[in-house]
N, C-alpha and C positions, 0 to 999 in steps of 0.2 A: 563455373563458380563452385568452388569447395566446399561443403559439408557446413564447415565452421563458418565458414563467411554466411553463406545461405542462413545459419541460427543464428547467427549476431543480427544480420539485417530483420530478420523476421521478428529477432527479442525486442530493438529499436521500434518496430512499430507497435509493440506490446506498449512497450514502453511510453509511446505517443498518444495511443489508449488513455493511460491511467494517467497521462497529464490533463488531456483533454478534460476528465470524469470532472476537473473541478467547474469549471465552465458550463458543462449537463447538469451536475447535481446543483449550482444556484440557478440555471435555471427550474428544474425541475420541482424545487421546494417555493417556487414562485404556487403550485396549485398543490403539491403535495405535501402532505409532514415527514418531518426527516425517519422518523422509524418506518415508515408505512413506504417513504420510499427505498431505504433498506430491502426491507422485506418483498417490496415489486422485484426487486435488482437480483437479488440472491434467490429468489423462488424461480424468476426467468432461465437464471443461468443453470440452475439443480436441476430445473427438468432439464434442460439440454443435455448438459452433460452425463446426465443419468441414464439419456435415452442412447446416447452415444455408448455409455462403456457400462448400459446394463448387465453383460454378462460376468463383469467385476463385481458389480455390485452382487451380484448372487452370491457369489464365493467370498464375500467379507467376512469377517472373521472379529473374535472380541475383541483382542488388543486390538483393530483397527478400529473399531467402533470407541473406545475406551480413549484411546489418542485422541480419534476426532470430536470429541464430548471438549476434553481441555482445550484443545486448539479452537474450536470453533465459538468456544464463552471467550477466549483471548480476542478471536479475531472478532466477534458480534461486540464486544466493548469496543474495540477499534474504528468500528464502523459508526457507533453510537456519538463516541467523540465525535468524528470524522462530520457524520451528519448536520451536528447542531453548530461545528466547527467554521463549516467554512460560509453557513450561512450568516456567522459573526464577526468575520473579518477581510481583508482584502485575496481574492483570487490568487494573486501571488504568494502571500505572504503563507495562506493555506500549502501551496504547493512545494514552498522549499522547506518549511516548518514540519510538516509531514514526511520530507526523504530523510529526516535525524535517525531511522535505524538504525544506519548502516555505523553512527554513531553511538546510538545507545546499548545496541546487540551485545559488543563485547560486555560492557558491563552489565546487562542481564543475563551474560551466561558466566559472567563470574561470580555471579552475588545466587546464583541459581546451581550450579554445579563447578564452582570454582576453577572456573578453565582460568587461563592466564591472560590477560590481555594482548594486546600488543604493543611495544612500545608508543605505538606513535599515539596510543589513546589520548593520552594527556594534552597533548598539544593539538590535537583535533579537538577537544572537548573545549579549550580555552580560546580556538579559533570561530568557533560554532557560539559560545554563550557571546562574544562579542559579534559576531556578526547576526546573532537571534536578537540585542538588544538594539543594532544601530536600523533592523528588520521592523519592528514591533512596538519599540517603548515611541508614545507623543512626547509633546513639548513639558507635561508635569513628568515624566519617564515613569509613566505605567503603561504595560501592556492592553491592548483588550482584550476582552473575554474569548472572543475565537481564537486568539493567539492561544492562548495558558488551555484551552481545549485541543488543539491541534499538537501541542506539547501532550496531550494525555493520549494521540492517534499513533504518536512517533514511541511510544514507553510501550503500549499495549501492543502493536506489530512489532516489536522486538522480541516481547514476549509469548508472540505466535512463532516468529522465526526460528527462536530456542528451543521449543518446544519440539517443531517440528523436523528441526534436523536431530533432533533427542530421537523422536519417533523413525525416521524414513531408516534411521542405522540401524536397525532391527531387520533381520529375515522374516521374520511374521508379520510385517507393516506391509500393506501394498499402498505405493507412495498415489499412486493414481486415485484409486479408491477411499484412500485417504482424502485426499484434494479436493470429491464431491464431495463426501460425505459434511467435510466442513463448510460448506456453502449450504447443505441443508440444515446443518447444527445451526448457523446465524439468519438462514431465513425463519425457522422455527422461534427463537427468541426476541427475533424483531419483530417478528409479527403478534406475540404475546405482547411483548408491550406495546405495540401500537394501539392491539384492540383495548388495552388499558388505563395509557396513557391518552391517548391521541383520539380524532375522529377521521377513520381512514377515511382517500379519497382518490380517485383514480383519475387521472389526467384528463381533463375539460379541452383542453387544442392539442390540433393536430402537431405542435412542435415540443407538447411536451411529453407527449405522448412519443414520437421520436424518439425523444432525449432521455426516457426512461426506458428504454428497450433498448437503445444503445448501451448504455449502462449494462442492463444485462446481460447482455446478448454478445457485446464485443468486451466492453471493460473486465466484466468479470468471467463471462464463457471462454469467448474467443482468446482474450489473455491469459487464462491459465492452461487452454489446451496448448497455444503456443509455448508457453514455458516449459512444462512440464515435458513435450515433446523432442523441443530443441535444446535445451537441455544435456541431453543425449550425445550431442553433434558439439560443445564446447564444453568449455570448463568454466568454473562460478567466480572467478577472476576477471574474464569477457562479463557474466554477466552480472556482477556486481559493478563492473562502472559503467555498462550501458543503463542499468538501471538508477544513478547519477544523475540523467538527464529528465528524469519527470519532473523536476521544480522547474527547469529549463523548458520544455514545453510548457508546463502549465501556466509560467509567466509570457509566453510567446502568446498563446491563444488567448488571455488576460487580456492581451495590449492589442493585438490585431480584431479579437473578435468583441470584447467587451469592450474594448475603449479606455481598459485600466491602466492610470501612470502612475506610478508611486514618485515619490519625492528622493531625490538624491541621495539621500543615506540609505533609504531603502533598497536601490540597486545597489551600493556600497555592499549594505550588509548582507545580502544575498548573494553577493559577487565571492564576501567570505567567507560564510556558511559553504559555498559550493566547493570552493578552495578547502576546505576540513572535510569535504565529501571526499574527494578527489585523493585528500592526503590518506585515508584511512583504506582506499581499496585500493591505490597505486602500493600499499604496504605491504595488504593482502598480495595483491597479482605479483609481488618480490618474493614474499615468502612461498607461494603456491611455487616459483620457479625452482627455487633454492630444492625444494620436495624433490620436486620432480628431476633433479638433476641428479 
């Protein structure tokens, strides 16, 4: 097996991670609150990781600290959404409502440092608002509230995204070190407001206690060392559309483990949200060709 194959398959089960996370995190908020389980999640994986690439850590430096400050209030909103999100609407709907980056991005990095989009924006974006409404709106056609929150997890990780491809193009960023330090940037603020919003609480059964350590440990540890590492071995065209597939697991695990069926428009609209997923990295992975040729 080649290099590339070997980081596609290994990004795919990253990838199966963070579909899964939605499945862990409603269970997990069955005894936990949503900040506090934040905070368990992102504290788990910072030590690991910190304990892994300590000798990065030594050598960090201000702009990487300075970066990891913006990136890590981007990404600790993301989570914030993320948390009260998908406790307020269907498993699925969380899971495809949330891959909208890979949509919103261009336009946060044009309204942020005026890059150009790419053509095919437009008609991903008008693919995506129709298949988010046939997703989401009931029978009066209003959304619920974890819908229009998991709308505010897909805006704030674009806004990490930009950021940090802002940041990693620097010779004075070390993109590694970077990468922990924001996982302690949002365990540090989640856990501020938990102690001030919330009445922390640490998992009462032995399955939820699983399910929050998985979280950490794989969701967020083990999936960013895989990224970050494999990475290396392809190009962000592989893995922007392997990353595609987490609304796709997350509605897989929905259906086989929770029991969740949506209603016929609902796989509709998700069928074309996925379809506007699809459109906007298959544009990407043309243009990345067109480069390299």
């Amino acid at each position: 097996m080649n290099k590339q194959r070997k980081a596609d398959l290994l990004l795919v089960l990253c990838t199966a991670f963070w579909g899964a996370s939605y499945y862990l995190t409603d269970l997990c908020m069955t005894e936990m609150p949503p900040l506090f389980l934040n905070a368990f999640r992102f504290t788990a994986a910072f030590l690991v990781l910190g304990a892994v690439f300590f000798q990065r850590l030594r050598r960090v430096n201000r702009v990487t600290l300075r970066y990891a400050l913006l990136i890590g209030l981007a990404l600790a909103s993301c989570y914030i959404f993320y948390g009260y999100g998908v406790s307020r609407t269907s498993l699925s709907n969380a899971g495809f409502i949330c891959a909208l980056p890979v949509v919103f991005t261009p336009v946060t990095g044009w309204l942020l440092y005026r890059v150009k989009p790419s053509r095919r924006l437009i008609p991903a974006l008008l693919l995506c608002t129709a298949g988010l409404a046939l997703l989401t709106l009931n029978e009066s056609l209003r959304p619920r509230i974890g819908d229009l929150l998991c709308v505010g997890v897909a805006v704030c990780y674009s806004l990490d995204l930009v950021l940090t491809e802002r940041a990693v193009q620097r010779s004075d960023v070390d993109p590694v070190a970077l990468g922990v330090c924001n996982l302690g940037v949002v365990a540090v603020i989640t856990l501020a407001l938990s102690l001030v919003l919330e009445t922390p609480s640490l998992p009462q059964s032995g399955a939820v206690w699983g399910g929050a350590l998985f979280l950490g440990l794989f969701c967020s540890g083990a999936a960013f060392i895989i990224q970050t590492v494999q990475q290396q071995h392809t190009d962000a065209s592989h893995v922007g559309l392997i990353f595609t597939l987490e609304p796709v697991f997350a509605a897989l695990v929905a259906f086989f483990i929770a029991g969740e069926v949506l209603p016929l428009r609902g796989y509709l609209g998700a069928a074309i949200m996925l379809i506007s997923l699809l459109w906007m990295e298959l544009g990407s992975h043309k243009a990345q060709d067109k480069i390299q040729v």
